[in-house]
C-alpha positions as CSV (number, residue, x, y, z in Angstrom):
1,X,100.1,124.8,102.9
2,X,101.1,121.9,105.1
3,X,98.6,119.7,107.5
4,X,100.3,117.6,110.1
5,X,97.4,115.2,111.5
6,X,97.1,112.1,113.0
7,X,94.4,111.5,110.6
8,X,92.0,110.0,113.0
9,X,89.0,112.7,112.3
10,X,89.5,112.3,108.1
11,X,86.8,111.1,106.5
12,X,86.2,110.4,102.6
13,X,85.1,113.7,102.1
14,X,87.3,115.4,104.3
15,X,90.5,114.0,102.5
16,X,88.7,115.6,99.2
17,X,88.8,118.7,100.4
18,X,92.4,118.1,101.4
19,X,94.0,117.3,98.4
20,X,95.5,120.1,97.5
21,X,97.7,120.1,100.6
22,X,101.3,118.9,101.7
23,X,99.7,116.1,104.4
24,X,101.6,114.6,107.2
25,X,100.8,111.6,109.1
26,X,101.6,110.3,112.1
27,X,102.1,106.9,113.0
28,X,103.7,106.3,116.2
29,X,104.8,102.5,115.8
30,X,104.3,100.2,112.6
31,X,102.4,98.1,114.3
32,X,98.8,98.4,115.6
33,X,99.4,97.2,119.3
34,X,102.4,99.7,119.3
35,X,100.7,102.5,118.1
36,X,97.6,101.6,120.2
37,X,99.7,101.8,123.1
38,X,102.2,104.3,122.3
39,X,98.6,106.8,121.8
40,X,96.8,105.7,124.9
41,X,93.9,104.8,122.6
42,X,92.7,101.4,121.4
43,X,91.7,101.7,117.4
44,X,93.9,104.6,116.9
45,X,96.1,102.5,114.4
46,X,92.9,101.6,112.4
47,X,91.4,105.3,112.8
48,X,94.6,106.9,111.4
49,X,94.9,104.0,108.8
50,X,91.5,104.8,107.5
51,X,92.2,108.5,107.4
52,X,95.4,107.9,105.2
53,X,93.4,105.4,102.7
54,X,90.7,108.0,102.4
55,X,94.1,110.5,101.8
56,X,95.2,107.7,99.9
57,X,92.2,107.4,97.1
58,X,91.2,110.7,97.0
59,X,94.9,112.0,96.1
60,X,94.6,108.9,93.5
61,X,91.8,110.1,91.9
62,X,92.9,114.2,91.9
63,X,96.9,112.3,90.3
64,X,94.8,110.3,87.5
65,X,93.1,114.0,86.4
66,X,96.6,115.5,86.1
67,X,98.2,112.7,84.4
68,X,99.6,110.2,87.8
69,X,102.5,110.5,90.3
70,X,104.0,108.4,92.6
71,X,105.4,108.4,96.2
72,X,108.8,108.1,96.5
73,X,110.7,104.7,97.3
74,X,111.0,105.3,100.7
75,X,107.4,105.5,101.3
76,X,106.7,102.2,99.8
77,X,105.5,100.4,103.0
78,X,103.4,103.3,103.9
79,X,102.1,102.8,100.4
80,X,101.2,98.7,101.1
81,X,99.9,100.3,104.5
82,X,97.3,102.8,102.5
83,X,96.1,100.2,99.9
């Protein structure tokens, strides 16, 4: 199954539950003004940035039970962005 989300409404235990699933996240700019302003919404950039660090450490903790992955190159400064 795949879940495309802005991740704004992902909390901790939300993003367990969600594991299991292909996730997509939108960002609209890489910047929070951008974003902000590309949304309409003021604290959307930090909203979706905190759903995607709860995405983040919950898929971290479900990878270190099966052994560990990582996201591919291209994803690096989503990575930094998640940390």
């Amino acid at each position: 199954m795949n879940l495309t989300t802005n991740g704004t409404l992902i909390t901790e235990d939300i993003a367990k539950e969600l594991v299991g699933l292909l996730m997509q996240l939108n960002l609209d700019r890489w910047t929070e003004k951008t974003h902000d302003m590309a949304r309409g919404v003021e604290g959307a950039w930090k909203k979706t940035i905190s759903g995607l660090k709860y995405i983040n450490d919950a898929k971290r903790i479900e990878s270190q039970a099966h052994g560990g992955s990582k996201l591919p190159g291209k994803c690096n400064k989503l990575q930094r962005l998640a940390d």
